[in-house]
C-alpha positions, 0 to 999 in steps of 0.5 A: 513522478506519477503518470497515472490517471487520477485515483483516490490513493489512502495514504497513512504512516506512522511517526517513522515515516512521516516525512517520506509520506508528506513528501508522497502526498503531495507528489501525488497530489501534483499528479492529480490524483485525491490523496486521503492522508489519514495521519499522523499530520506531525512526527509525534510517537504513533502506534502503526496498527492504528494508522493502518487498520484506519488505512484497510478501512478507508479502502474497505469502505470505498473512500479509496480505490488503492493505498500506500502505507509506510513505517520504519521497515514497511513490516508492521504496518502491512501486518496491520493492513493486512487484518483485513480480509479484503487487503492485500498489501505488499511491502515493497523495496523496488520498482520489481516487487511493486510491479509484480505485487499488482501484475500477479497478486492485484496487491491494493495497498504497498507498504514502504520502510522508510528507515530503509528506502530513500525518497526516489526509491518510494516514489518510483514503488508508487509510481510503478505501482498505481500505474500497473495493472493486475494481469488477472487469468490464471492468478485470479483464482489464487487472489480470490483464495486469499480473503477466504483462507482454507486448508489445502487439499493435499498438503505436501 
């Protein structure tokens, strides 16, 4: 698993997906890369908009290059995550979506629903992910509308 080049990789769940996010950290440890686990560290309750504003700051604050953040469907915590607007995080359920979210959207954090993907499929979204680079050109005006939301022109 995990063939990139080592990164700083943010990683933070809630209890539902604590142990899909020990089992990620240390796989991307093993692969070389420097994990920032920013909790929970036990399967206690937790609130998922604490863990992923904390997430959103850590990349905001460059302690980390890319994220991955988990909950039971991947759903809140993306929302939390993505309050910030300097994130971009795509729930993902698949090798596709993680590789279109950095190809066409230069997505910097993937949420994972872990009450609804197992382990393999995670690590592959992660694997995919980290390893895909954003093809910029002609989707890089529409990443950049994205932290600077506006009406559009012409609505339909």
């Amino acid at each position: 698993m995990l063939h990139t080049s080592s990164r700083r990789i943010a990683i933070a769940s809630d209890h539902a997906g604590f142990d899909m996010k020990a089992a990620l950290a240390i796989d991307l440890r093993d692969a070389g890369h420097d994990v920032v686990d920013l909790g929970p560290y036990d399967a206690a309750r937790v609130d998922y908009p604490d863990y992923g504003y904390e997430l959103a700051a850590a990349i905001a604050d460059d302690r980390a290059d890319f994220g991955v953040a988990i909950c039971g469907s991947g759903i809140g915590i993306s929302i939390a995550v993505n309050r910030h607007p300097d994130m971009r995080c795509a729930l993902v359920s698949d090798a596709l979506s993680a590789r279109l979210s950095r190809q066409h959207n230069d997505a910097n954090v993937i949420a994972l629903g872990a009450r609804l993907i197992g382990i393999d499929t995670a690590r592959d979204c992660v694997t995919v992910f980290l390893d895909t680079p954003f093809d910029g050109g002609r989707h890089s005006d529409r990443i950049a509308k994205l932290s600077t939301p506006h009406r559009a022109k012409d609505p339909v």
